[in-house]
Backbone as CSV, one residue per row, in Angstrom:
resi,resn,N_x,N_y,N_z,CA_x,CA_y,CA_z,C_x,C_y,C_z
1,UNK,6.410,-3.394,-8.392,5.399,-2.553,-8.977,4.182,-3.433,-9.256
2,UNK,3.447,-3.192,-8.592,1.844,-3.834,-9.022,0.567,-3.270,-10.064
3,UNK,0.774,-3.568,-10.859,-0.038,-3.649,-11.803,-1.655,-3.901,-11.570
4,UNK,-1.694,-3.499,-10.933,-3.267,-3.764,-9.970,-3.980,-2.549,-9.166
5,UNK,-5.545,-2.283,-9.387,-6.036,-1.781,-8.154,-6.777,-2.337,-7.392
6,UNK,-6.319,-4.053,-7.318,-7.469,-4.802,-6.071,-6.717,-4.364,-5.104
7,UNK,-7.785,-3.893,-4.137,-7.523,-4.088,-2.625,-6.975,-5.639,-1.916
8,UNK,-7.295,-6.466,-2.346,-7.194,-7.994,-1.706,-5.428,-8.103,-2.473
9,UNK,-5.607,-7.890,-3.862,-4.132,-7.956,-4.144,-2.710,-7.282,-3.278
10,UNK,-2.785,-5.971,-2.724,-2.151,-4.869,-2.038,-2.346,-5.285,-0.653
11,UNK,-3.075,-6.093,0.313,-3.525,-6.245,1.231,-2.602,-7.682,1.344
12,UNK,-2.549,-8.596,0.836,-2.041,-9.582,0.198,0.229,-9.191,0.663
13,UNK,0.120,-8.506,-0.736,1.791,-8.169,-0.627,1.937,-7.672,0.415
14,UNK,1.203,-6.408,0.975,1.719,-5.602,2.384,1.752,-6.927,3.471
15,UNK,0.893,-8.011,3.449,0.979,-9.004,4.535,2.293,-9.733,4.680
16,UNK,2.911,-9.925,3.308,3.638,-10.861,3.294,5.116,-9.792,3.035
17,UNK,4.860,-8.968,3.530,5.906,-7.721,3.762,6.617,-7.026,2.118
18,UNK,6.397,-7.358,1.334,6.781,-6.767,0.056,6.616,-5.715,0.081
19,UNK,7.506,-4.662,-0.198,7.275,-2.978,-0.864,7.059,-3.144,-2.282
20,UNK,5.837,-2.181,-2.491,5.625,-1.984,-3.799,4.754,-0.552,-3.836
21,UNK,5.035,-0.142,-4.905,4.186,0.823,-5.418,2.930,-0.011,-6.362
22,UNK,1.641,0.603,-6.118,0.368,0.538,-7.338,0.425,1.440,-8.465
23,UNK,0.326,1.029,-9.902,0.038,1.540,-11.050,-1.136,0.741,-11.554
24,UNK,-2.193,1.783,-11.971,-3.245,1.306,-12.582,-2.879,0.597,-14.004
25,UNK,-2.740,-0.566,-14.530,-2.458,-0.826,-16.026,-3.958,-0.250,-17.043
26,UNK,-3.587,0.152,-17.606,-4.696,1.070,-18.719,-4.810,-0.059,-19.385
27,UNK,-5.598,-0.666,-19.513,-5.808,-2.135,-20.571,-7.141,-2.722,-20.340
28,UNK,-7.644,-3.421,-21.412,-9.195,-4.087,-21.240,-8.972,-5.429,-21.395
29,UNK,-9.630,-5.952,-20.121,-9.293,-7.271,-20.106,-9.813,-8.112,-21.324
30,UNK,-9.673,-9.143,-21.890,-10.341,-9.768,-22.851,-10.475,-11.426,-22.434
31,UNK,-10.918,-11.822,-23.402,-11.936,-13.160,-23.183,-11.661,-14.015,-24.530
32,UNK,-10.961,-14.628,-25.561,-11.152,-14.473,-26.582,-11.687,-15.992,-26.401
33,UNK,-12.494,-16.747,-27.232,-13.075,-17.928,-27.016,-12.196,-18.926,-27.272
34,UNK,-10.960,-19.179,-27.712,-10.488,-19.960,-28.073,-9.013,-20.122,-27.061
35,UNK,-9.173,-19.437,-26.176,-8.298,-19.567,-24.874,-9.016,-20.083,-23.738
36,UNK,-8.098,-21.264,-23.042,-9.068,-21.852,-22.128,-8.891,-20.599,-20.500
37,UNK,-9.395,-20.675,-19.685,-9.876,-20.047,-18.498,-8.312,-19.890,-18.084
38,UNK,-7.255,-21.016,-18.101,-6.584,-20.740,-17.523,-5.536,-19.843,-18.446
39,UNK,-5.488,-20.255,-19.311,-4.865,-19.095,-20.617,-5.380,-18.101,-20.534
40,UNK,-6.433,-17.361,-20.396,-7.498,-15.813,-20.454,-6.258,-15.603,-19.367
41,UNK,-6.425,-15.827,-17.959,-6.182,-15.355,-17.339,-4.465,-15.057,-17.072
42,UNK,-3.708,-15.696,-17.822,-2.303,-15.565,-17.734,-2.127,-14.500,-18.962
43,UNK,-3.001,-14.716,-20.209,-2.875,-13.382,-21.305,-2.837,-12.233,-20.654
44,UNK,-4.120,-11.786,-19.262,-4.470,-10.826,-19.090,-3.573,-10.245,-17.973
45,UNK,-2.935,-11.015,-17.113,-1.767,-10.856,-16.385,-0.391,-10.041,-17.036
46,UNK,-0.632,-11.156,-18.573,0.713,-10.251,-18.752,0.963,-9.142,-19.460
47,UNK,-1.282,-8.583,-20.406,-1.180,-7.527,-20.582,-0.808,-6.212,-20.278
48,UNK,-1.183,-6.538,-18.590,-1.308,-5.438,-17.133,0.221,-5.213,-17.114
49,UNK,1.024,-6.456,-17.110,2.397,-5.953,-16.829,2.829,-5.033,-17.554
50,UNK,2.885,-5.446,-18.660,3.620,-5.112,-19.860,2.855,-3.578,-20.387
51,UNK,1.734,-3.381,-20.049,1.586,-1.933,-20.563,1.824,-0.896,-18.872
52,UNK,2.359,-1.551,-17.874,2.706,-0.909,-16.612,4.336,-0.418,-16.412
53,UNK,5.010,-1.970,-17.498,6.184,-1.805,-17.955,7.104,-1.211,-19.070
54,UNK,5.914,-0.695,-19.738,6.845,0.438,-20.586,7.217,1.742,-19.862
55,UNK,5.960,2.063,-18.672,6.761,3.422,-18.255,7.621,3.119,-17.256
56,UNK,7.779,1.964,-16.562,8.535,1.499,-15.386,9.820,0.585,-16.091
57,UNK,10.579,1.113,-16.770,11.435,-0.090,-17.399,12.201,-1.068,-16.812
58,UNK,13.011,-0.117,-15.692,13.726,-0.697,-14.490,13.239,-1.694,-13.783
59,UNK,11.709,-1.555,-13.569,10.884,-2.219,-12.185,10.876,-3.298,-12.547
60,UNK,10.329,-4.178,-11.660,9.705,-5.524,-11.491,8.240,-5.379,-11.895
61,UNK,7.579,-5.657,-12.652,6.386,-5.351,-12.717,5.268,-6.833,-12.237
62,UNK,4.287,-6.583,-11.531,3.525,-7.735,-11.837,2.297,-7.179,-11.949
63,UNK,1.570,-8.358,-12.479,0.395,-8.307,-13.536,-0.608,-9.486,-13.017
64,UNK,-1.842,-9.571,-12.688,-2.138,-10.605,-12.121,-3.615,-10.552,-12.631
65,UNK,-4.478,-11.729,-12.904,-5.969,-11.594,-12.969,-6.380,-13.405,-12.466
66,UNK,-7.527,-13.278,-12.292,-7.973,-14.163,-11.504,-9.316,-14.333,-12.105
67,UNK,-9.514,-15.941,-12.110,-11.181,-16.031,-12.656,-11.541,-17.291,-12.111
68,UNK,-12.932,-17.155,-11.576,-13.671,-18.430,-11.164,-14.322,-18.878,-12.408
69,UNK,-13.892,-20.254,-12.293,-14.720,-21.163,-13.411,-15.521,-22.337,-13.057
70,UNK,-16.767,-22.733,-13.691,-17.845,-23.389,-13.502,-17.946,-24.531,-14.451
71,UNK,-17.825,-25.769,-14.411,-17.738,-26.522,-15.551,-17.249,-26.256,-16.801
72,UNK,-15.517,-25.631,-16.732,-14.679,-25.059,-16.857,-15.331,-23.785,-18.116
73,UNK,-16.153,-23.415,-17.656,-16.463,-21.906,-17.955,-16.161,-20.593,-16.924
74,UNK,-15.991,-19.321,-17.775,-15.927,-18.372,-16.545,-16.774,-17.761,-16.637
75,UNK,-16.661,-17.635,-14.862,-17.265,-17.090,-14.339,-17.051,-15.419,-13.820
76,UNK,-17.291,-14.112,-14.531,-16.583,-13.170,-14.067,-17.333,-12.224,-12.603
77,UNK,-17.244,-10.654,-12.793,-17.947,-10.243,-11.838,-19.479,-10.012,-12.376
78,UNK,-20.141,-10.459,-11.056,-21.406,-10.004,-11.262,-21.937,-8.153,-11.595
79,UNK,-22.520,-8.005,-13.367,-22.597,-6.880,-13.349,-23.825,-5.778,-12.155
80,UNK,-24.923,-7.077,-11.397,-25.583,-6.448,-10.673,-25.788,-7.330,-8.974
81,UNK,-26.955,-7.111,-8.858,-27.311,-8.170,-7.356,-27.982,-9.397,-8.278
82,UNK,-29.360,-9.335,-9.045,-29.505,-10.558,-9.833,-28.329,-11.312,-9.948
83,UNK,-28.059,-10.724,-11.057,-26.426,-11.549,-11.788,-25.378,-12.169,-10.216
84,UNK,-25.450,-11.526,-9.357,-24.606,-11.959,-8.189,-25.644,-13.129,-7.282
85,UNK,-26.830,-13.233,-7.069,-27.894,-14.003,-6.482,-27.352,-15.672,-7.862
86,UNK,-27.744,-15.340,-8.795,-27.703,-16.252,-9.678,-26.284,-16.487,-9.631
87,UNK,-25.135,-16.159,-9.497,-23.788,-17.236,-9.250,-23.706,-17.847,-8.700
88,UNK,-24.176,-17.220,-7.017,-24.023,-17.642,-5.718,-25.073,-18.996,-5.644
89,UNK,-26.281,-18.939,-6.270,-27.038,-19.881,-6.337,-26.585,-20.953,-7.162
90,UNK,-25.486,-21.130,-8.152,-24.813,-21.626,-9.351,-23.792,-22.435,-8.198
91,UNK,-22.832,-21.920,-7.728,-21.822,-22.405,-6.991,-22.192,-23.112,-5.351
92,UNK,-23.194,-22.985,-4.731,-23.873,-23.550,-3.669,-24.327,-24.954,-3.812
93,UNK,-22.995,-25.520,-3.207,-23.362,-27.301,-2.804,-22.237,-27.415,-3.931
94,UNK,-21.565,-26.933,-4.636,-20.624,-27.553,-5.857,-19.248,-27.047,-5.320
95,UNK,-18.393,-27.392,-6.498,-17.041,-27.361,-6.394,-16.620,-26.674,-7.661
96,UNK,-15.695,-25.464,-7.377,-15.609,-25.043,-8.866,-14.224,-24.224,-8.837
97,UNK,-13.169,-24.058,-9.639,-11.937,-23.826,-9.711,-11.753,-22.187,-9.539
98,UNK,-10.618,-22.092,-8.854,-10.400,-20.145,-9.426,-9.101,-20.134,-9.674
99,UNK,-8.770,-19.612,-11.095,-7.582,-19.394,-12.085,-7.061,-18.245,-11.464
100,UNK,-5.882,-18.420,-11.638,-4.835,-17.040,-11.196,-3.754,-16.979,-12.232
101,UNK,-3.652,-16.067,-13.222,-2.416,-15.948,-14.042,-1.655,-14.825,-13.539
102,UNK,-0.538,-14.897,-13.727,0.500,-14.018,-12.580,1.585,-13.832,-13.576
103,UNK,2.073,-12.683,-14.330,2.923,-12.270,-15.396,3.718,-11.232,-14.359
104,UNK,5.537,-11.327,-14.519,6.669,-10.482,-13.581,7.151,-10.574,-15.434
105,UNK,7.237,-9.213,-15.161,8.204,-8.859,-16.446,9.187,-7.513,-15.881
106,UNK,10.704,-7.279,-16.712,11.385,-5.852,-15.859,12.201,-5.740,-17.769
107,UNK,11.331,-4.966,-18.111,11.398,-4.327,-19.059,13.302,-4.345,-19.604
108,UNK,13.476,-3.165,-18.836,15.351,-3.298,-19.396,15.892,-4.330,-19.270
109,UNK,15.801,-5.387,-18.598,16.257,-6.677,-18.671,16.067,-7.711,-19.510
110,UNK,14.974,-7.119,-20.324,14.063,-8.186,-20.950,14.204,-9.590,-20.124
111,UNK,13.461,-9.651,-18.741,13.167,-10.831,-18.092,11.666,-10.883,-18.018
112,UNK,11.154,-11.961,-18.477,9.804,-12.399,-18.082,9.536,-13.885,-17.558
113,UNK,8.582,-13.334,-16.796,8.294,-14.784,-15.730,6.792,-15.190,-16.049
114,UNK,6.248,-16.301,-16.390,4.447,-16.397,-16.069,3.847,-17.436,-15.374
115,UNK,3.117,-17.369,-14.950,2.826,-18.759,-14.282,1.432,-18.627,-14.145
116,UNK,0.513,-20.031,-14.132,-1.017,-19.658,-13.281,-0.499,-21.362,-12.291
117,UNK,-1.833,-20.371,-11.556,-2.741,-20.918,-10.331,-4.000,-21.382,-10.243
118,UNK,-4.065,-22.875,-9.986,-5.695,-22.912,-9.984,-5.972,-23.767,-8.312
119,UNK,-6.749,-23.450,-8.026,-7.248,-24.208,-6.390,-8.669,-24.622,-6.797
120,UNK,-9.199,-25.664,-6.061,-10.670,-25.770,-5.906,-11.485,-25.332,-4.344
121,UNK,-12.393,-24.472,-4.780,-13.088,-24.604,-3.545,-14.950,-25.159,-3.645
122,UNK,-15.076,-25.852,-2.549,-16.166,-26.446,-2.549,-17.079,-25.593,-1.855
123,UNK,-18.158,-25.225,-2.183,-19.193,-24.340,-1.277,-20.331,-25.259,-0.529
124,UNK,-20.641,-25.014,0.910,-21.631,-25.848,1.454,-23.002,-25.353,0.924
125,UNK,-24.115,-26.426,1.009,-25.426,-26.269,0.463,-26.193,-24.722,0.546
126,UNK,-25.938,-23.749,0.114,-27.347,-22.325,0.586,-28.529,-22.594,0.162
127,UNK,-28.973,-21.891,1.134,-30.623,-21.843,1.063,-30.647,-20.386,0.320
128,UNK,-31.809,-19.941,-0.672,-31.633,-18.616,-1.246,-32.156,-17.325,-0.221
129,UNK,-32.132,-17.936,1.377,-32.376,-16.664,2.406,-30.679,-16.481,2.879
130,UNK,-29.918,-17.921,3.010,-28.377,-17.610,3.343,-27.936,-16.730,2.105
131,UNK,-27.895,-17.038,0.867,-27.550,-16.094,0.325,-27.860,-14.929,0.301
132,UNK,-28.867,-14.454,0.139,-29.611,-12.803,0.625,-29.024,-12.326,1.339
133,UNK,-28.635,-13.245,2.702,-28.357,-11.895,3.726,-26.239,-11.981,3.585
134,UNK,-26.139,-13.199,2.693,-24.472,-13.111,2.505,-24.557,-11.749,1.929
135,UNK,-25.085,-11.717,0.597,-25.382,-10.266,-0.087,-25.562,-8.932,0.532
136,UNK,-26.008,-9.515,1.474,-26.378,-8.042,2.510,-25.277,-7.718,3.521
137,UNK,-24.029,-8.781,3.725,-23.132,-8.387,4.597,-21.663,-8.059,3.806
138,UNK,-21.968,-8.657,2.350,-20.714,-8.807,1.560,-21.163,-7.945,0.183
139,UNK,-19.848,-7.006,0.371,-19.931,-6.521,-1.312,-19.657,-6.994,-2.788
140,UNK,-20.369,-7.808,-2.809,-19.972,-9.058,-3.876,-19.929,-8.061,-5.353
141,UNK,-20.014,-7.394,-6.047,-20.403,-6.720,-7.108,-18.883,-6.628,-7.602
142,UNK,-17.902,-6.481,-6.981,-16.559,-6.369,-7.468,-15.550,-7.684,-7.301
143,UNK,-16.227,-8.287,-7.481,-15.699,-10.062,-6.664,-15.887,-11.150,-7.988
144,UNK,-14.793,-12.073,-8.498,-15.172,-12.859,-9.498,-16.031,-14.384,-8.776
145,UNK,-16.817,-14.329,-9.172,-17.804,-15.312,-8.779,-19.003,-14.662,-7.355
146,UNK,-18.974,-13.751,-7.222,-19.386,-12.453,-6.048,-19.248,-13.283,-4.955
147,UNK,-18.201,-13.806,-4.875,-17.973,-13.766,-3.155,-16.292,-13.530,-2.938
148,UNK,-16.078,-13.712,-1.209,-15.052,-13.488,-0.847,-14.732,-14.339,-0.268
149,UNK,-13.713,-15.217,-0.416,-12.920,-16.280,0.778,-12.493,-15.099,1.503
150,UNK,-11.719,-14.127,1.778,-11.054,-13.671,2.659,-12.145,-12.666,3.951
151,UNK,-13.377,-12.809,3.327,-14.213,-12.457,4.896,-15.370,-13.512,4.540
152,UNK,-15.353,-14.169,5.012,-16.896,-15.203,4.937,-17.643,-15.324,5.819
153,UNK,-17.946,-14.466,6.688,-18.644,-14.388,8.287,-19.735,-15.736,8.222
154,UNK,-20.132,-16.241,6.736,-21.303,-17.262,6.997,-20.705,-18.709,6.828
155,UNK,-19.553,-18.617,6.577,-18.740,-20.171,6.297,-19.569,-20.368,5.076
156,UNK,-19.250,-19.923,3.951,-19.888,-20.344,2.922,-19.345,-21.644,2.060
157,UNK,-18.041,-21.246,2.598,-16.697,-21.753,1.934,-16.629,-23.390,3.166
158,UNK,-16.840,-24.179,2.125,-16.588,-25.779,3.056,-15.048,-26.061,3.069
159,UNK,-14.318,-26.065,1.825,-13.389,-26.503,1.749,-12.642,-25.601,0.487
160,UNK,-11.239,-25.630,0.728,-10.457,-24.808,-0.188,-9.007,-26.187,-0.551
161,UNK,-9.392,-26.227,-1.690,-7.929,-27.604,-2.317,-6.734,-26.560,-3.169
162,UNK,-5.859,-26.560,-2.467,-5.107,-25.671,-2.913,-4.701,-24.303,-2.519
163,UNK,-4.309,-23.207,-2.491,-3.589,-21.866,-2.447,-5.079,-21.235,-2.389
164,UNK,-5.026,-21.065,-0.265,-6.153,-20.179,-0.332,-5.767,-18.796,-0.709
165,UNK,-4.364,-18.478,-0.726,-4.196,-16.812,-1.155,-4.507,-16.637,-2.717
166,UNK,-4.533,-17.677,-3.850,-5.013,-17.800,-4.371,-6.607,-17.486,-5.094
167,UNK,-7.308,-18.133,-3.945,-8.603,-17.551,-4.212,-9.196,-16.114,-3.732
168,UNK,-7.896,-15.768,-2.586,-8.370,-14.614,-2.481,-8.182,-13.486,-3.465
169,UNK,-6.754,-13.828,-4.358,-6.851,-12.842,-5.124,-5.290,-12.928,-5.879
170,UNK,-3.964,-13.642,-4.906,-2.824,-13.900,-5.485,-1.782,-14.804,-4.815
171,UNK,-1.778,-15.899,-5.396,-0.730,-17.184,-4.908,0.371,-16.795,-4.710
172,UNK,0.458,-16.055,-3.381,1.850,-15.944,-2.685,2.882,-17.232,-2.683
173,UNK,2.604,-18.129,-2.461,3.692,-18.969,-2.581,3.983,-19.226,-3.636
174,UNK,3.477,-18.898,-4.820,3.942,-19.158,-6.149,4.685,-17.626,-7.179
175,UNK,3.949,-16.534,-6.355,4.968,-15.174,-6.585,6.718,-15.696,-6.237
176,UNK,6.445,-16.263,-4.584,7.665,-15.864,-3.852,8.987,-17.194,-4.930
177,UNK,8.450,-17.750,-5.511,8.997,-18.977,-6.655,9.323,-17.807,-7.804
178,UNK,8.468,-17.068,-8.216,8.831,-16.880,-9.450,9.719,-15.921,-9.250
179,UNK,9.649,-15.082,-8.126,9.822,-13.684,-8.269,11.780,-14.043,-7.809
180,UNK,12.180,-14.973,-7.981,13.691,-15.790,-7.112,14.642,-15.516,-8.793
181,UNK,13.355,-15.604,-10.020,14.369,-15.284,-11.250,14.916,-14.252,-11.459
182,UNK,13.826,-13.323,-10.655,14.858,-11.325,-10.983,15.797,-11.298,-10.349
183,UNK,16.174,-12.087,-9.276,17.421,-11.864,-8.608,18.781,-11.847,-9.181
């Protein structure tokens, strides 16, 4: 049961052959200042589960959120094109982390699993016309840090250190680890 409505998340499991059903988790992500980037994002993982897992008691639930961080600040979605011009211009020529917290909880069992993920990816130098027209080929507005490793038609992306499924949206090789405890 996925606790998610990213497309990249569902696109993700169907690749790597998993059946699952989507449930929207009803929950607001939070931020609280005194949790670091990689903590936010494992809290908010296991909010999603856990309010997906009261009506699913039986299931496997997972819960997942993801955040790019910048001199270990986050970075979330851009609320417009400005706000998305100004990341993209932020992260161009640098190197900057993306957090993945990943919460499996199955309610009647009382089993819970959590784990995060962090990778680095390095972005090559943009000019602010490469970015424009990235903007113009990519729907960055729903994207943490507004871009996408998983379509980059401009090679924006130099280098990825770590779990590129990760940056796309969920560290399959680190599900297929955790997910070995419900068995």
């Amino acid at each position: 049961m996925l606790a998610s409505s990213s497309p990249r998340r569902r696109e993700l499991l169907t690749e790597y052959g998993y059946r699952f059903e989507t449930v929207m988790a009803e929950v607001s992500e939070i931020a609280p200042p005194h949790l670091t980037v990689a903590e936010m994002t494992l809290f908010n993982a296991k909010l999603k589960a856990e309010a997906v897992a009261i009506s699913r008691p039986n299931e496997i639930v997972l819960g997942a959120d993801t955040l790019v961080a910048v001199d270990g600040q986050p970075v979330g979605k851009p609320r417009d094109e400005k706000q998305a011009f100004a990341m993209l211009s932020c992260l161009s020529g640098r190197t900057h982390e993306v957090y993945s917290g990943v919460w499996l909880t199955r309610a009647a069992r009382r089993q819970s699993r959590g784990f995060i993920e962090v990778s680095q990816v390095r972005f090559r130098q943009l000019t602010p016309a490469e970015i424009r027209e990235y903007m113009r080929r990519i729907h960055v507005l729903d994207k943490a840090g507004a871009y996408a490793a998983q379509e980059d038609p401009m090679r924006i992306i130099a280098e990825i250190r770590g779990s590129r499924t990760n940056v796309i949206g969920l560290p399959m090789k680190g599900l297929a680890r955790a997910l070995r405890f419900f068995r």
